[in-house]
Structures are given as structure tokens and as C-alpha cells.
C-alpha positions in Angstrom: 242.5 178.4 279.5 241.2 179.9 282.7 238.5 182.4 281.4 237.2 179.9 279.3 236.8 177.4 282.0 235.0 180.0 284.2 233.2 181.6 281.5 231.7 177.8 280.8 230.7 177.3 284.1 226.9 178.9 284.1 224.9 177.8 281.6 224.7 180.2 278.5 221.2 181.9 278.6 220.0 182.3 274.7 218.3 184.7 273.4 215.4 183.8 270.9 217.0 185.1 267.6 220.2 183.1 268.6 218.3 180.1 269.8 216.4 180.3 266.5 219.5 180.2 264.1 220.5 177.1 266.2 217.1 175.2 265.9 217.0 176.8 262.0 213.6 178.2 262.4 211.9 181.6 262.9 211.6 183.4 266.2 208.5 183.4 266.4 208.6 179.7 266.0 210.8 179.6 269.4 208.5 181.8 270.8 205.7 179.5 270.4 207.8 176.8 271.8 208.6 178.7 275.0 204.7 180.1 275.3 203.8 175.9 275.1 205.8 174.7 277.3 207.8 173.0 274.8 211.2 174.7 275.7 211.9 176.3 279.1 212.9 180.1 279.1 213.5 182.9 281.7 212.7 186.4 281.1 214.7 189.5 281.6 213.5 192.7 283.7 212.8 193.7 280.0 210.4 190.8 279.4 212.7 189.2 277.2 213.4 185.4 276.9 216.4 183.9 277.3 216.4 180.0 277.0 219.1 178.5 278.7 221.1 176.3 276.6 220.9 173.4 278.4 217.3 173.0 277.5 217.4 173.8 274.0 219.8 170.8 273.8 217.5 168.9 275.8 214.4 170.1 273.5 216.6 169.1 270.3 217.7 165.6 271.6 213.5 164.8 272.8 212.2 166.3 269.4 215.1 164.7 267.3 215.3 168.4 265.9 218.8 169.3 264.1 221.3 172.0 265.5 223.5 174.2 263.4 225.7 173.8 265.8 227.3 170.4 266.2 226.4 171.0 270.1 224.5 167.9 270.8 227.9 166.0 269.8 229.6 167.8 272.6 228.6 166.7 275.8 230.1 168.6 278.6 231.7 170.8 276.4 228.7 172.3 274.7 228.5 175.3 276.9 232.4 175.8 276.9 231.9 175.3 272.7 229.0 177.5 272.6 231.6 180.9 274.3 234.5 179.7 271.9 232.4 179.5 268.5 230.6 182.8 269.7 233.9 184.5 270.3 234.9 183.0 267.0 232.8 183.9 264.7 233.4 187.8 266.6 237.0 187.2 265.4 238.4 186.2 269.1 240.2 183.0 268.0 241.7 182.8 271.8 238.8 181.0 273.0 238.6 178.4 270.2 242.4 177.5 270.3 242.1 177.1 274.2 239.4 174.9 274.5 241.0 172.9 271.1 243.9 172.5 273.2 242.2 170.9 276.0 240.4 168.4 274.3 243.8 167.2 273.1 245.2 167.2 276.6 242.6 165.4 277.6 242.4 163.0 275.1 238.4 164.3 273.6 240.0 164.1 270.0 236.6 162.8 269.0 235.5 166.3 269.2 238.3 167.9 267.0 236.2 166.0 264.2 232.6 167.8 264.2 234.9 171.2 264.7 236.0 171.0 261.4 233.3 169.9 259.7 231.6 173.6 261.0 234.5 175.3 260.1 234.6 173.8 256.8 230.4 174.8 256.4 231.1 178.7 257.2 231.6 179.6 253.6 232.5 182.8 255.0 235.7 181.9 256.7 238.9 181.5 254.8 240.8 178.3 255.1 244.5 181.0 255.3 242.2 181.9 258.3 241.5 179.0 259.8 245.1 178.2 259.1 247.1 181.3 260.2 244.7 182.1 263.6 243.2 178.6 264.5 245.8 175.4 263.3 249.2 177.3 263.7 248.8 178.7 267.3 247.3 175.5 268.1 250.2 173.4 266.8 252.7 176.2 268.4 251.1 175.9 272.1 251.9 171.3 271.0 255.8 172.1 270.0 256.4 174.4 272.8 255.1 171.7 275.5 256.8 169.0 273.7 259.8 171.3 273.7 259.6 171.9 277.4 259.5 168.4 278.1 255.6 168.3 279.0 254.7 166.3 276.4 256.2 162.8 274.9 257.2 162.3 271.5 254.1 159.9 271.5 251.6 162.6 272.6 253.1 165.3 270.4 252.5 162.4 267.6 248.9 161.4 268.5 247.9 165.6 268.7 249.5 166.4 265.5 248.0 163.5 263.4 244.5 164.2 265.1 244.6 168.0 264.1 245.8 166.6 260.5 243.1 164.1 260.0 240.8 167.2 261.3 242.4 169.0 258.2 241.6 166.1 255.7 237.9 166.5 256.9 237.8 170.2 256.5 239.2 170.0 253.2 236.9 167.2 251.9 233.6 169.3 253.6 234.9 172.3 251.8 234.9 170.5 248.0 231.7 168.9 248.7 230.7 172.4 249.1 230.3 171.9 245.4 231.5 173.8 241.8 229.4 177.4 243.3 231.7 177.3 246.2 235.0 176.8 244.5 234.2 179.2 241.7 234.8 181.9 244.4 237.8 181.0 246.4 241.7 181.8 245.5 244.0 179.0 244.6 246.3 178.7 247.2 250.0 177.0 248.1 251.3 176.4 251.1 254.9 176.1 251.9 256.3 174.8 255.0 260.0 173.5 255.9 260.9 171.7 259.1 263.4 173.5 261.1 266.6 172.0 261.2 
């Protein structure tokens, strides 16, 4: 969990076409906003902009202006969020599971929640692969501490029924994704057995 902690500690710097697709609008629309005064930026040696993401979340809470990103929800985590879902979406899963597993250690399990309601909205993601890279290491990293003795029955309780109501919300976002969406996807089963 290290890197992702030190990654997290500047704030990200955005770059127009990625603070765009979180505000939903055109670049040249962010553009504007930066050239107004409406959203503070930096430029590169290049000339570039690059808005740090601290004040697009402060332009998008003052405006009342949606995210794509459930960012506003959280907090001091939005940076930290912002490396994970990046890496993410890049196929690094590391960074999601770690900063996952933190919230549950430190008891944010009101951000599990708005994780897999985005998860559940990229159409492109397979639930197998939310299952197989995201859930099962997550639930691994649980058992092994609760195996070692770091965690109580009780916690190893709350974290497992937090990450299944977080399943129960994925699965309901994904079949009000409607009739188009389910046309597409594979039936699946899943079979599991409790060791023992």
C-alpha cells in the first residue's frame, strides 16, 4: 500500500482531455473555463494545461457540475482514487485492491459503495473481471489477516458483508443497465465451496 500512499500525496495535475471526460464536456469547453478564470490550471514548458485536481473538484462542487467519476464522494481519498481507477482502467488492478483494502481497515466502507456503482457503469469491464482481479484478491488479503490473527472474527465479518452488499449494488446497477446491455453479456455460474 506504500506506492499508492506516496503516489497520492501531490495532487494529480489533469490534463484537459482527461479533465474534460470528468466534467463530460468538450476541451475546448475546459479551455474556456481555464482562459476565464473559472478553473485554475498550470502550464507545462510545452504551454500545455494541466488543472490540478483539487480545483476541478472545487470548480464541480461551486458550479453543482456532475463528475464521471464518483470523486466528489471521496473526500481525502479522491486523489488516491483518481491513481487507482487510472491504473485500473490500464489493467493494473494492484492499485484498486490496495486502496479497497484500506478503506476497510479503516473503517471508510461508505466508499466501497459509489466504487461499485462505477464499476458496474463501465460496460466494458466483465463482472469474471471484476470478480477474478478486483473481489477475490481483496477477500484473500481479509482471510489471510484473519488467519494470521490480525483481524477478529467480527472484523473479518463486517469486511466481507460490506464487500457483499458492494456486490448486491453492482449487480442491481448492471440490470438497470437495461435489455441492450444484457443482450450482449454471457450467462454465467459461479461455484464456490468453503474449505473444510
Amino acid at each position: 500500500m506504500m506506492n499508492l500512499m506516496k503516489k497520492a500525496t501531490t495532487d494529480p495535475l489533469l490534463t484537459s482531455s482527461e479533465a474534460a471526460t470528468l466534467l463530460d464536456c468538450h476541451e475546448s469547453t475546459i479551455k474556456r473555463f481555464c482562459d476565464s478564470g473559472l478553473l485554475s490550471f498550470q502550464r507545462t514548458p510545452g504551454g500545455h494545461r494541466r488543472i490540478p485536481l483539487d480545483s476541478l473538484l472545487a470548480f464541480a462542487r461551486e458550479s453543482g457540475q456532475p463528475l464521471t467519476l464518483p470523486l466528489l464522494d471521496m473526500g481525502e481519498h479522491a486523489a488516491t482514487f483518481w491513481h487507482a481507477w487510472q491504473a485500473f482502467r490500464a489493467s493494473e488492478t494492484t492499485l484498486l485492491v490496495d486502496l479497497m483494502e484500506q478503506w476497510l481497515l479503516s473503517h471508510a466502507l461508505d466508499l466501497i459503495a459509489p466504487t461499485m456503482r462505477l464499476l458496474a457503469q463501465q460496460e466494458q469491464i466483465e463482472l469474471a473481471d471484476v470478480f477474478d482481479d478486483l473481489i477475490q484478491p481483496l477477500m484473500a488479503r481479509i482471510g489471510d489477516r484473519w488467519a494470521a490473527g490480525r483481524l477478529t472474527v467480527a472484523q473479518e465479518h463486517l469486511y466481507s458483508h460490506v464487500i457483499e452488499q458492494g456486490l448486491f449494488i453492482l449487480a442491481e446497477a448492471r440490470r438497470r443497465l437495461g435489455a441492450a446491455y444484457e443482450s450482449v453479456v454471457r450467462k454465467r455460474a459461479l461455484v464456490a465451496c468453503a474449505e473444510g
